[in-house]
The first five atom37 places (N, CA, C, CB, O) and aatype in JSON, in Angstrom:
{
  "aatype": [20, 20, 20, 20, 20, 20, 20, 20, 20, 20, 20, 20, 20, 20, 20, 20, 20, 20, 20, 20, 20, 20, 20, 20, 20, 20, 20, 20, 20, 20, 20, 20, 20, 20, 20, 20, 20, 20, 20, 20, 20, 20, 20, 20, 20, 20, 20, 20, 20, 20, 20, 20, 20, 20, 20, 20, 20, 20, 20, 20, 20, 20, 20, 20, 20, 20, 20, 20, 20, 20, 20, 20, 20, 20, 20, 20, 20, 20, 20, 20, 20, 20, 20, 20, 20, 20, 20, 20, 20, 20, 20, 20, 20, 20, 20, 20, 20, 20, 20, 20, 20, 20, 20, 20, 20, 20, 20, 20, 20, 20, 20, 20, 20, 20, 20, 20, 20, 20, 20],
  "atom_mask": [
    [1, 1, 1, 1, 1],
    [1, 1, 1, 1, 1],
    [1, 1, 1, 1, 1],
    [1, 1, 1, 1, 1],
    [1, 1, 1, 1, 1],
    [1, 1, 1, 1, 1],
    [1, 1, 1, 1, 1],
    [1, 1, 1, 1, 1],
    [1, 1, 1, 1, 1],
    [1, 1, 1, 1, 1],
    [1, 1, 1, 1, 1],
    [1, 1, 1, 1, 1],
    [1, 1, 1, 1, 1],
    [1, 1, 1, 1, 1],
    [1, 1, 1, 1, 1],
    [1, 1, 1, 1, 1],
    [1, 1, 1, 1, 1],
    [1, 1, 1, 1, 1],
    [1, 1, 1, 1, 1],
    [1, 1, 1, 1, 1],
    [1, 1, 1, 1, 1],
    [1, 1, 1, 1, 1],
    [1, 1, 1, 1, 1],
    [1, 1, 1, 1, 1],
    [1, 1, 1, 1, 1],
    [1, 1, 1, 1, 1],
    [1, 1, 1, 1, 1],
    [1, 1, 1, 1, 1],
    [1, 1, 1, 1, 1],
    [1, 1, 1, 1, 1],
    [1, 1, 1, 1, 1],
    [1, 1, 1, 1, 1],
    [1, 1, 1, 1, 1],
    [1, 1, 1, 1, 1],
    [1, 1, 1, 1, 1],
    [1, 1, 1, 1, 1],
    [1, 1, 1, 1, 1],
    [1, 1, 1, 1, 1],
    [1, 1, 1, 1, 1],
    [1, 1, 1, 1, 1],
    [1, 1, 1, 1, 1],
    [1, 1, 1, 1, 1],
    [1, 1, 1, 1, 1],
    [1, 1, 1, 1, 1],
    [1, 1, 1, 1, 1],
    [1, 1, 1, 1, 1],
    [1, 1, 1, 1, 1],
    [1, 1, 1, 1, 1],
    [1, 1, 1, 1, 1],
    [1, 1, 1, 1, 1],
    [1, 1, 1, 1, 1],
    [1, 1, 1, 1, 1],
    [1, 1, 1, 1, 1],
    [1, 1, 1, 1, 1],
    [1, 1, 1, 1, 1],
    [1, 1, 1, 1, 1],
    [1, 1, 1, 1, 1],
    [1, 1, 1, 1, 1],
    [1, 1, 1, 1, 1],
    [1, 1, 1, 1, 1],
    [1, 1, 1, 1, 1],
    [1, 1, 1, 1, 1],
    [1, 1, 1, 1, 1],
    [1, 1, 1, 1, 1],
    [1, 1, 1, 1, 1],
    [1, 1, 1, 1, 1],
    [1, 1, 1, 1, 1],
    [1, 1, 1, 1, 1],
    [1, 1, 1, 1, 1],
    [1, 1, 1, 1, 1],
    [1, 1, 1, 1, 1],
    [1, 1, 1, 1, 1],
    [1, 1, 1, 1, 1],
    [1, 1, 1, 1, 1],
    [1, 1, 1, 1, 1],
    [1, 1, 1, 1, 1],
    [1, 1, 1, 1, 1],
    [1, 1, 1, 1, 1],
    [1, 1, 1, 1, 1],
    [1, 1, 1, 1, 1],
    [1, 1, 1, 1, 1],
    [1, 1, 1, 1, 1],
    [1, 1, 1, 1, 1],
    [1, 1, 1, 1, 1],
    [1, 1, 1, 1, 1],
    [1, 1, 1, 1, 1],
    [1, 1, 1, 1, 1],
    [1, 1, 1, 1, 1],
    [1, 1, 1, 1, 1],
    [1, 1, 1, 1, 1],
    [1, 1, 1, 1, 1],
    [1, 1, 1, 1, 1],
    [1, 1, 1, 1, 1],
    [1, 1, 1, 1, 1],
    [1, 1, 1, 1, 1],
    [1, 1, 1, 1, 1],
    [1, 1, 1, 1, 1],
    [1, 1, 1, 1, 1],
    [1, 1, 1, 1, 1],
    [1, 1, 1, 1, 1],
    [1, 1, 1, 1, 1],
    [1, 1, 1, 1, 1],
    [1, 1, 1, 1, 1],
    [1, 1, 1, 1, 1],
    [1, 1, 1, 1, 1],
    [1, 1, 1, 1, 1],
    [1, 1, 1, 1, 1],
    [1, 1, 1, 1, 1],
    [1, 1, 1, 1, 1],
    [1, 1, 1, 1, 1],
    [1, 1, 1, 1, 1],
    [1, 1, 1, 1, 1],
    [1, 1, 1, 1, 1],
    [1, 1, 1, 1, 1],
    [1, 1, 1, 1, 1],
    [1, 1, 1, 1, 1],
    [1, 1, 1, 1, 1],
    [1, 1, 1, 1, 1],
    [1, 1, 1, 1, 1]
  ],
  "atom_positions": [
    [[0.82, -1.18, 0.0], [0.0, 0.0, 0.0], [0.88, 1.26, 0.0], [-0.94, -0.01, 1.2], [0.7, 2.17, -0.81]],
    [[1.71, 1.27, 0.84], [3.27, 2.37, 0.79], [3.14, 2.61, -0.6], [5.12, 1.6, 1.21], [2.38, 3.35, -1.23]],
    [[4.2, 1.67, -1.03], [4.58, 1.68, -2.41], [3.55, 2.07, -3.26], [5.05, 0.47, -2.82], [3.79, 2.75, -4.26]],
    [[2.49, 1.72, -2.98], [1.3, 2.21, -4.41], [1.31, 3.53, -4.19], [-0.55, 1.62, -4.42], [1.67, 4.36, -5.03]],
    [[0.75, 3.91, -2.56], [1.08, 5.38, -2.57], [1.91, 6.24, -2.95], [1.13, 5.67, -1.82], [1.67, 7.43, -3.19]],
    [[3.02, 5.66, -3.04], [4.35, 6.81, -3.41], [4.75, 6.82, -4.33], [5.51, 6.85, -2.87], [5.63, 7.58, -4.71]],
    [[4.06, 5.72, -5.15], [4.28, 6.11, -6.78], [3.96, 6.83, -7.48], [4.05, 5.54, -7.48], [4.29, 6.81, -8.66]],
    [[3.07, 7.86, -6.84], [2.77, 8.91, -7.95], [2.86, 10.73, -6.92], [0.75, 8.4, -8.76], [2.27, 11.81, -7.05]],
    [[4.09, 10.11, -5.79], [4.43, 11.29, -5.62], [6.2, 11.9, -6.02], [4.0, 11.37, -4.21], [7.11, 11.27, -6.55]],
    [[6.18, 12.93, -5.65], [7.71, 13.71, -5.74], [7.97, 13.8, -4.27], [7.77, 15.42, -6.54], [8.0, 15.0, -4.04]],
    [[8.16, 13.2, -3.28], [8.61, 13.58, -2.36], [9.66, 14.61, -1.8], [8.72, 12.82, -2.18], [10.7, 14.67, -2.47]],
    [[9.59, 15.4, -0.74], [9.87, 16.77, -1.24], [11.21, 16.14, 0.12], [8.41, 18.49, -1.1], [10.78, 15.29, 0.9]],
    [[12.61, 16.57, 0.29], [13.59, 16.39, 1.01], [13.74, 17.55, 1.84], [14.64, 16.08, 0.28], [13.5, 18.73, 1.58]],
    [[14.24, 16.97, 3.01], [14.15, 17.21, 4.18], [15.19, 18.97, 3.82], [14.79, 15.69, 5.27], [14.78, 20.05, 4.27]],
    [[15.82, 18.91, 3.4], [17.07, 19.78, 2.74], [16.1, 21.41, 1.79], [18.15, 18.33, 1.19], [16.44, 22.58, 1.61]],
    [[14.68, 20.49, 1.39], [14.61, 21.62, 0.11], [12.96, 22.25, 1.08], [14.37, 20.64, -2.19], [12.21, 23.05, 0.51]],
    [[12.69, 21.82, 2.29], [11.39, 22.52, 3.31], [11.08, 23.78, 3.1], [11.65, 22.59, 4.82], [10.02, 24.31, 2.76]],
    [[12.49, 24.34, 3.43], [12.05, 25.98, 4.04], [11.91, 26.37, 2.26], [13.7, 27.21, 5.32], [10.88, 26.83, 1.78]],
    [[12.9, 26.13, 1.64], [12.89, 26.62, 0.14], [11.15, 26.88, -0.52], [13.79, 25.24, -0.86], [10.66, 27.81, -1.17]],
    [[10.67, 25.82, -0.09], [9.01, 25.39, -0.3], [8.3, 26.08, 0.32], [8.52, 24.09, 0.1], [7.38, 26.58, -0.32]],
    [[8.38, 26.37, 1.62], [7.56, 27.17, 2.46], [7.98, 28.57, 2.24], [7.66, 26.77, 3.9], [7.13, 29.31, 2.75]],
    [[8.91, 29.21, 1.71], [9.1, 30.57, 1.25], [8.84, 30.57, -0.13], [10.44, 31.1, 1.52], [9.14, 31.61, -0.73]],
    [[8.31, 29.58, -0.8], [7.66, 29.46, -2.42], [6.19, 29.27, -2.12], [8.28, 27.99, -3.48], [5.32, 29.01, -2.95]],
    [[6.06, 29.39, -1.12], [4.85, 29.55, -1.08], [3.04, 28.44, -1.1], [5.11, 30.3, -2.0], [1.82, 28.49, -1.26]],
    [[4.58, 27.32, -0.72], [3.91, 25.56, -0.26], [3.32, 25.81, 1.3], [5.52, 23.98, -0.15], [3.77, 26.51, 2.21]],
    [[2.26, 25.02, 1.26], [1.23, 25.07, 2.44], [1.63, 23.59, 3.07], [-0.6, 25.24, 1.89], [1.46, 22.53, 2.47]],
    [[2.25, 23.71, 4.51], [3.01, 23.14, 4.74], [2.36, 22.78, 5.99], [4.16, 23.66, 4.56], [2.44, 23.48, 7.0]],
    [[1.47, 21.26, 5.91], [0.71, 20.6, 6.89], [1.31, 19.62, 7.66], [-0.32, 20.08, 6.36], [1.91, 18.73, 7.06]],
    [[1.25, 19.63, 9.13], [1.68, 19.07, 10.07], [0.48, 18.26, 10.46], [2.26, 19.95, 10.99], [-0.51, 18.88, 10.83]],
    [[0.44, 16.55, 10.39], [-0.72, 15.78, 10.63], [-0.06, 15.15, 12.07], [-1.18, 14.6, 9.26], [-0.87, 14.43, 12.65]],
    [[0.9, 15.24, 12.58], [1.22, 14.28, 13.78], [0.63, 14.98, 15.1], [2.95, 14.02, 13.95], [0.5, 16.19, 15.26]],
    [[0.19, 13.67, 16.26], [-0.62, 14.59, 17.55], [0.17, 15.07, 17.91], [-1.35, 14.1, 18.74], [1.39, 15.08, 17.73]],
    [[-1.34, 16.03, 19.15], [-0.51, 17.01, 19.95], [0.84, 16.65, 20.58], [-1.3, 17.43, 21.0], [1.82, 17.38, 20.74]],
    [[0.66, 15.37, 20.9], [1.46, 14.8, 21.97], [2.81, 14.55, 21.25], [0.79, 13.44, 22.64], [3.55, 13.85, 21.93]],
    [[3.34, 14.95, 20.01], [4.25, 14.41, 19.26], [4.81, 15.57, 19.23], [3.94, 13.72, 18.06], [5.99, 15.7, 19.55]],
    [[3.75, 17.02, 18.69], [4.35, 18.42, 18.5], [4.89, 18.78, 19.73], [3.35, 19.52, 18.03], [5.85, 19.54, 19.81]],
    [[4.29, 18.25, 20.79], [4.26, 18.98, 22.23], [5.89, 18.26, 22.84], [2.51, 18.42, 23.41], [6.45, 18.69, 23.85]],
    [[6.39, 17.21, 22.04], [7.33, 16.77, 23.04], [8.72, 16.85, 21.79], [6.84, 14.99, 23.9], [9.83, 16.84, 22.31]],
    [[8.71, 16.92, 20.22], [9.6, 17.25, 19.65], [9.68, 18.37, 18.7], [9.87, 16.37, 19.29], [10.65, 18.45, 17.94]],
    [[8.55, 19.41, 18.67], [8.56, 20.59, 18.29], [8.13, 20.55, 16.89], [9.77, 21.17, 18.53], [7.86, 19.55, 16.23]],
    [[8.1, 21.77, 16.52], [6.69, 22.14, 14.71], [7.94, 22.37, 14.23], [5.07, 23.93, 14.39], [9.05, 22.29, 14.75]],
    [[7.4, 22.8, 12.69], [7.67, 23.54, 11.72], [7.36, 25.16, 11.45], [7.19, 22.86, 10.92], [6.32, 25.69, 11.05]],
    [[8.38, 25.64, 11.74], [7.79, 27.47, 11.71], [7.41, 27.48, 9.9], [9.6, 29.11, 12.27], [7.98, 27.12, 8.87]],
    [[6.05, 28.15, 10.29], [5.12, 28.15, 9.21], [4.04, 27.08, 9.07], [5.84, 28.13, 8.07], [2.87, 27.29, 8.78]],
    [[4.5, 26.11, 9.28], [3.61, 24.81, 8.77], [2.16, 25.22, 9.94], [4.64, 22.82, 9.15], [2.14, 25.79, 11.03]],
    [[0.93, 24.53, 8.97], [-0.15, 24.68, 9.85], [-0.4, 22.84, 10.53], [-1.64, 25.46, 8.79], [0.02, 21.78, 10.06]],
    [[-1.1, 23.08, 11.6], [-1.52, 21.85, 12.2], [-2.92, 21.91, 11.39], [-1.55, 21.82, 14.01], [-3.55, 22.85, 10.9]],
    [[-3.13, 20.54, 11.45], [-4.4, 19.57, 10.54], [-3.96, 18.25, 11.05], [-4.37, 19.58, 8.52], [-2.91, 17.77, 10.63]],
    [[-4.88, 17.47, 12.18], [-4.42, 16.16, 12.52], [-5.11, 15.8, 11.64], [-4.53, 15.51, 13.82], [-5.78, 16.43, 10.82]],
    [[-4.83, 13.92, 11.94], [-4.73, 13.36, 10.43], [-6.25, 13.12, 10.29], [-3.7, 11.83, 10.17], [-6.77, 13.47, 9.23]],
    [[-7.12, 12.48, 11.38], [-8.91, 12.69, 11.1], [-9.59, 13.99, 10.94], [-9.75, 12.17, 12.29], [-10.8, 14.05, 11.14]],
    [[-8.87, 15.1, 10.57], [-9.73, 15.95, 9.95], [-9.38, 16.4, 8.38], [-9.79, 17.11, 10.85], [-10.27, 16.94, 7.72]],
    [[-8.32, 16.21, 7.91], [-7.69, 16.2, 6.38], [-8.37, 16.4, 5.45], [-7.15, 15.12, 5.93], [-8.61, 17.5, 4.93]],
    [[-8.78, 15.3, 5.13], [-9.56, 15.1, 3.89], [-10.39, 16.54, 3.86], [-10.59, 13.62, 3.94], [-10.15, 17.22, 2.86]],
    [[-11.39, 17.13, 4.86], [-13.07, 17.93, 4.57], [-11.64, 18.91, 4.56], [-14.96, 18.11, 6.04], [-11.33, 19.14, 3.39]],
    [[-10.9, 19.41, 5.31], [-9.79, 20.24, 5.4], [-9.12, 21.04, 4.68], [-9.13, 19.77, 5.65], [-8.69, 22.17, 4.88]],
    [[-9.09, 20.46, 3.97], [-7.98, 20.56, 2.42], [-9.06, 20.54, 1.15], [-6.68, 18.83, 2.18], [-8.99, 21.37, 0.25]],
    [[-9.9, 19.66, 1.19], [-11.14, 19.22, 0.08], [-11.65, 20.98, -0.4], [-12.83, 18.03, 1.12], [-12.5, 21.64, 0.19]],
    [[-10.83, 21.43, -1.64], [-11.6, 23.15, -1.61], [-12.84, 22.98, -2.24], [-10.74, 24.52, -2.57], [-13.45, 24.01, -2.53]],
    [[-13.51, 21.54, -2.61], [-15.26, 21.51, -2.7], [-15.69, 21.35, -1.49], [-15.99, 20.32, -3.57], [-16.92, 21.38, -1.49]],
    [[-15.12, 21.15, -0.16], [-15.83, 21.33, 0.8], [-16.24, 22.42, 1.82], [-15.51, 20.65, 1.21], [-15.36, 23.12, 2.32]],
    [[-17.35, 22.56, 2.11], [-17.96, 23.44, 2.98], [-16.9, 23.68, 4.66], [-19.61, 22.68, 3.19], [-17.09, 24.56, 5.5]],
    [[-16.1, 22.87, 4.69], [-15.39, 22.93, 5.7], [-13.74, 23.09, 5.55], [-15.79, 21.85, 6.35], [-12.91, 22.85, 6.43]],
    [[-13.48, 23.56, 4.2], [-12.45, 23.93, 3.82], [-11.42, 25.03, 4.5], [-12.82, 24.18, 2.79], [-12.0, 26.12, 4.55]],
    [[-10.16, 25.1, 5.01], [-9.79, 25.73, 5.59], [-9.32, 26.99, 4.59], [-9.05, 25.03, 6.37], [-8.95, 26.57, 3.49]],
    [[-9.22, 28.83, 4.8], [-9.13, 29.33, 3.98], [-7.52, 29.43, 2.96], [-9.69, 30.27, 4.54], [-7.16, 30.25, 2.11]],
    [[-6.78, 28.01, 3.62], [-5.49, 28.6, 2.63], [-5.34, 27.32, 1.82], [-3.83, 29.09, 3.52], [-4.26, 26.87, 1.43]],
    [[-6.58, 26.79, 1.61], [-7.18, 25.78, 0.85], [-7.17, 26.6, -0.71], [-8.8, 25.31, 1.54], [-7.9, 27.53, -1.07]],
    [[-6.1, 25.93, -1.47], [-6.09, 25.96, -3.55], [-5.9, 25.18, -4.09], [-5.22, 26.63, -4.42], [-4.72, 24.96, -4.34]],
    [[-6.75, 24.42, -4.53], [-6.62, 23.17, -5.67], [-4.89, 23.39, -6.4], [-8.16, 23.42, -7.2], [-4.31, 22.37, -6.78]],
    [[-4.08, 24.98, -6.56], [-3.3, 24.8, -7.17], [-2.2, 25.02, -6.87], [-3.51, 25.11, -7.9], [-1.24, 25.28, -7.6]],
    [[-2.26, 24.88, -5.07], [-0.95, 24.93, -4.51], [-0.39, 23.85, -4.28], [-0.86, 25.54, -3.48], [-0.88, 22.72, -4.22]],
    [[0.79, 24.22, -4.13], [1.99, 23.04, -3.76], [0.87, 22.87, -1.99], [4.46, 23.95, -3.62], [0.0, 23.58, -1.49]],
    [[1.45, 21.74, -1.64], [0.94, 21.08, -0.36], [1.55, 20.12, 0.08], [-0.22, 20.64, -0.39], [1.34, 18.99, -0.37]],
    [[2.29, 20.32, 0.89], [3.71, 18.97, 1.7], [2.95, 18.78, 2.79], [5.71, 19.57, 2.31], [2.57, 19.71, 3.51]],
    [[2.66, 17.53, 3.0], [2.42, 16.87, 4.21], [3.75, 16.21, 4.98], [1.38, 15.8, 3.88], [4.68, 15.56, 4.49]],
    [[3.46, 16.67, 6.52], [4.04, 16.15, 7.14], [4.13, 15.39, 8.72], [4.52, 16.77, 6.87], [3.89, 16.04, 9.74]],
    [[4.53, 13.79, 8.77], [4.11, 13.73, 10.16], [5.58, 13.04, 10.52], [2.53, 12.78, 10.53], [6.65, 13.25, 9.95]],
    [[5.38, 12.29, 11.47], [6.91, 11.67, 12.1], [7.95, 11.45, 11.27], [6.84, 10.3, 12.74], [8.92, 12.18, 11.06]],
    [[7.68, 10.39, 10.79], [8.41, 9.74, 9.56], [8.59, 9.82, 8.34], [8.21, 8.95, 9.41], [9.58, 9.47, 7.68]],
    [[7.44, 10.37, 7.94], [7.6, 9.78, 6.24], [6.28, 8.85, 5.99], [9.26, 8.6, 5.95], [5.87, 9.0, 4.84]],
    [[5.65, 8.12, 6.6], [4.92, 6.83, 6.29], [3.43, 7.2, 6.36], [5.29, 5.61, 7.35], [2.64, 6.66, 5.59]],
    [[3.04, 8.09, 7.26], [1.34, 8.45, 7.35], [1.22, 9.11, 6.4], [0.67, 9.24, 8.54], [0.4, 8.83, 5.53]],
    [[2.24, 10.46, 6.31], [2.37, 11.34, 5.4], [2.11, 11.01, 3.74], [3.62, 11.76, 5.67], [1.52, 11.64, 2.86]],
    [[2.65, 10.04, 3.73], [2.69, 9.07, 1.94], [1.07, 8.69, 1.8], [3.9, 7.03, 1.91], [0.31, 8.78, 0.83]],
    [[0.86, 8.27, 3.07], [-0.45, 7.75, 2.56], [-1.86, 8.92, 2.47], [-0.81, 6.46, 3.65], [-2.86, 8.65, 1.81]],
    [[-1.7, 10.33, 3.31], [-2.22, 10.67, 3.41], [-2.26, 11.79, 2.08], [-2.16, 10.65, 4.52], [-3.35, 11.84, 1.51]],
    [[-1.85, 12.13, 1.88], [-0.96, 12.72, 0.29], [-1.68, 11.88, -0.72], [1.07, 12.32, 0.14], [-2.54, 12.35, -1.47]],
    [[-1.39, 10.91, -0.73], [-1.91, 10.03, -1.95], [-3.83, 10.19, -2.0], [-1.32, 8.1, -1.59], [-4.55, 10.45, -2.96]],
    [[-4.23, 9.88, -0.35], [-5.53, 10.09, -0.48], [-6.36, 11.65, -1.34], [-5.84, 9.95, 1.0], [-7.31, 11.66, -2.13]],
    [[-5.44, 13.02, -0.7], [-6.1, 14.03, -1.29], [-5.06, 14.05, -2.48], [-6.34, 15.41, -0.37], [-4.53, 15.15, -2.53]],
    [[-4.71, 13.39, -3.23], [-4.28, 13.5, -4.51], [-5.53, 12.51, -5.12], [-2.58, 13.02, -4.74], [-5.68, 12.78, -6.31]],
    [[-6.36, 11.59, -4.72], [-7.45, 10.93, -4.87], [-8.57, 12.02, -5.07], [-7.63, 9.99, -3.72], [-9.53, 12.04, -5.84]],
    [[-8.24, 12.68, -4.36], [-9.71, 14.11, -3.81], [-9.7, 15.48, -5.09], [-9.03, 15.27, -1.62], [-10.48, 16.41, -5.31]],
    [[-8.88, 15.2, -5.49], [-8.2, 16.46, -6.9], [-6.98, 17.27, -6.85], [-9.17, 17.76, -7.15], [-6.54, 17.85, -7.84]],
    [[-6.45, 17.29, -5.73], [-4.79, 18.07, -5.18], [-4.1, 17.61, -5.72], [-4.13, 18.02, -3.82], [-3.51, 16.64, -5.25]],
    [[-3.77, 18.24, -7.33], [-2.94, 17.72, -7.8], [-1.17, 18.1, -7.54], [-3.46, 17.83, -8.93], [-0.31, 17.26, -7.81]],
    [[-0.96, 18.89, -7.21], [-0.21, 19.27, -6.2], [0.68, 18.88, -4.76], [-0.83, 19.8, -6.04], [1.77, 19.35, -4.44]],
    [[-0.13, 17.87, -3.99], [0.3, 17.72, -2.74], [1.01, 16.48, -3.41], [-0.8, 17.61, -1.41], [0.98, 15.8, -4.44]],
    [[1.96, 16.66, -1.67], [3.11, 15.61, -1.6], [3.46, 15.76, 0.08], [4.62, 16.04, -2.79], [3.08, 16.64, 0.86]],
    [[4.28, 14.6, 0.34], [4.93, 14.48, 1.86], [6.5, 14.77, 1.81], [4.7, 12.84, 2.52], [7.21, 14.68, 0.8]],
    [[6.92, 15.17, 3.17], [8.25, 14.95, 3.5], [8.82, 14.24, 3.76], [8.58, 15.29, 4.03], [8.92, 14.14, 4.98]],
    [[9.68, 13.15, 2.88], [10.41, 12.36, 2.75], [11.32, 12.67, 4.36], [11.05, 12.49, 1.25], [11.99, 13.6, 4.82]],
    [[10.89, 11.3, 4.83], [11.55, 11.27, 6.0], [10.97, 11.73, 7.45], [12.57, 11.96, 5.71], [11.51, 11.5, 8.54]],
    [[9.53, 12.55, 7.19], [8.78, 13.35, 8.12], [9.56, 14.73, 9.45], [8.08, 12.05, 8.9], [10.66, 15.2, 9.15]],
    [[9.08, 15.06, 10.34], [9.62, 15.42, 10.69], [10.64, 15.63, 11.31], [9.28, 15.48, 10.71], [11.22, 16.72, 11.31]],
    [[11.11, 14.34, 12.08], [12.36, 13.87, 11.93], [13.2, 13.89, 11.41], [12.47, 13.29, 11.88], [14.28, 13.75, 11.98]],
    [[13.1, 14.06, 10.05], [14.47, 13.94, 8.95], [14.68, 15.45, 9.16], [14.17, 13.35, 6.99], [15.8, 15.96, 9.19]],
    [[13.47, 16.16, 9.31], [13.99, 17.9, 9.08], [14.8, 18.69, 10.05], [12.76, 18.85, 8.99], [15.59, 19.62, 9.88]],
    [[14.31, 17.98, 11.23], [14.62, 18.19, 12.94], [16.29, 18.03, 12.77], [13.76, 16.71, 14.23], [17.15, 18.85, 13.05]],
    [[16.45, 16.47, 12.14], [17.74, 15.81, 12.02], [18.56, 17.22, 11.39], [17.68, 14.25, 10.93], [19.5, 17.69, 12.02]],
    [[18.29, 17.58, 10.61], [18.81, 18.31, 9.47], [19.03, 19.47, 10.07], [17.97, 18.42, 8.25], [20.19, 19.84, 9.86]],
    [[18.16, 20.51, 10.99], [18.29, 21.65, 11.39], [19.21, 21.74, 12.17], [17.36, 22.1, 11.8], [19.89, 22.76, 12.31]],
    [[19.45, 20.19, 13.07], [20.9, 20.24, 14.2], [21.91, 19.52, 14.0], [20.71, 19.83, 15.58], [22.71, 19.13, 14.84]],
    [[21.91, 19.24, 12.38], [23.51, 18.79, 12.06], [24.1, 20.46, 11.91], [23.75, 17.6, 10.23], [23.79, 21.63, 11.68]],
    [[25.16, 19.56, 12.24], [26.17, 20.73, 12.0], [26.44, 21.5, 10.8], [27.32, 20.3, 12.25], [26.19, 20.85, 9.78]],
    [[26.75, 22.37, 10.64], [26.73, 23.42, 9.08], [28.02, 22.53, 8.01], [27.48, 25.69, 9.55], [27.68, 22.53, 6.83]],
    [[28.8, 22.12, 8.16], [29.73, 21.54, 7.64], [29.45, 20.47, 7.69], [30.74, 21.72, 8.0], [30.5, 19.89, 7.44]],
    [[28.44, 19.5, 7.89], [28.69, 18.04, 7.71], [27.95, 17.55, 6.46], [28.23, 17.22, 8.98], [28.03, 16.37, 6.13]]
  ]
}
């Protein structure tokens, strides 16, 4: 099911985030409170846990949040890499042709912000 999912994304690297979020990618955080609360967000990224997504993002839905565009970029992101793939794939099911996850989730980015500048 992974694999089916991620075959029809670009997964976006942990390296090219902020580049995306200053281009002007809508940059969703699906992992719980209890995950943000004990290893920290993404400056910029909005929270959307993962049972509200779909009506969320859906810009035919009545419950659409307002930075909801069928024609924006849209990186999902949760721990790893693995909810994220699947959840991506679903509103790429929904018409977002656009969205994708962070390869590696938040973790990989976290990893990345406290390596060292030279390594």
């Amino acid at each position: 099911m992974l694999a089916r999912a991620r075959a029809g994304l670009e997964r976006v690297r942990a390296e090219d985030l902020d580049a995306a979020l200053a281009g002007g990618a809508l940059v969703v955080d699906i992992r719980p409170d209890r995950d943000r609360a004990a290893e920290g967000v993404i400056p910029g990224a909005i929270v959307l846990e993962r049972n509200v997504l779909e009506w969320r993002l859906d810009p035919t839905s009545p419950d659409a949040i307002p930075e909801t565009d069928a024609a924006r970029q849209v990186i999902i992101v949760c721990n790893e890499g693995y909810a994220s793939s699947l959840a991506a794939n679903t509103l790429r099911e929904l018409g977002l042709a656009r969205v994708n996850d962070l390869d590696g989730g938040y973790r990989a980015w976290r990893a990345r912000k406290q390596a060292p500048e030279d390594a």
